[in-house]
N, C-alpha and C positions, 0 to 999 in steps of 0.2 A: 665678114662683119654681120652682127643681126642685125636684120630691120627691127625696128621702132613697130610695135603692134598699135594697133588706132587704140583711142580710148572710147570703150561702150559700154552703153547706160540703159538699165533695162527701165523701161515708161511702162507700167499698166500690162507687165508680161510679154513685152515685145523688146527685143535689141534696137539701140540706137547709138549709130556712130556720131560722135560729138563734133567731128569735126563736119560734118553734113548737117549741121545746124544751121538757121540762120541767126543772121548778127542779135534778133529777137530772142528766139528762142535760148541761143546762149547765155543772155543779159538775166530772162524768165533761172534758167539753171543757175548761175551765179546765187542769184537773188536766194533759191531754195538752199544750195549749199554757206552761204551764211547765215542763214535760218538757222540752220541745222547747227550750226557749231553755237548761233547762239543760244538756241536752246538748252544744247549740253551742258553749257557754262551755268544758265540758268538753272538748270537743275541741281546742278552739283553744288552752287548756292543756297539754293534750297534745303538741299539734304544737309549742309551747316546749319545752318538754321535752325532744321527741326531739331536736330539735335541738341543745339545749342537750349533752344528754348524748353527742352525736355529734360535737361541737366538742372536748370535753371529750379521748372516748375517740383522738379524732385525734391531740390536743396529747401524750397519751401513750404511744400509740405513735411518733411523731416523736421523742418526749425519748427511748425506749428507744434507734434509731435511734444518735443522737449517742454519740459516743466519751467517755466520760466520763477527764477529762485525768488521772485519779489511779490509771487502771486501765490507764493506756500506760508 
């Protein structure tokens, strides 16, 4: 059978085995890695967004564009 390899975490250029954490620092790690996912969500919300509002501000400068038939 294979063993199970630990799980390590490199901090500031240095390895660290996670399970030689204390119950602290784990809680601190946790905390960073749902940062991080929230963040990603966040971004990828974002980038909807811009987009969205850049589609938007397109569509309205295109309509200013146009001749509106009741002003010829």
């Amino acid at each position: 059978m294979s063993e199970e390899q630990p799980q390590v975490i490199t901090v500031d250029g240095e390895d660290h085995v996670l399970s030689d954490f204390s119950d602290h620092q784990k809680y601190l790690m946790s905390q960073i890695q749902d940062l991080t996912s929230k963040t990603a969500s966040l971004q990828f919300q974002l980038d909807q967004a811009s987009v969205a509002k850049q589609w938007f501000t397109d569509n309205l400068v295109e309509s200013l564009k146009e001749k509106d038939p009741e002003d010829a």
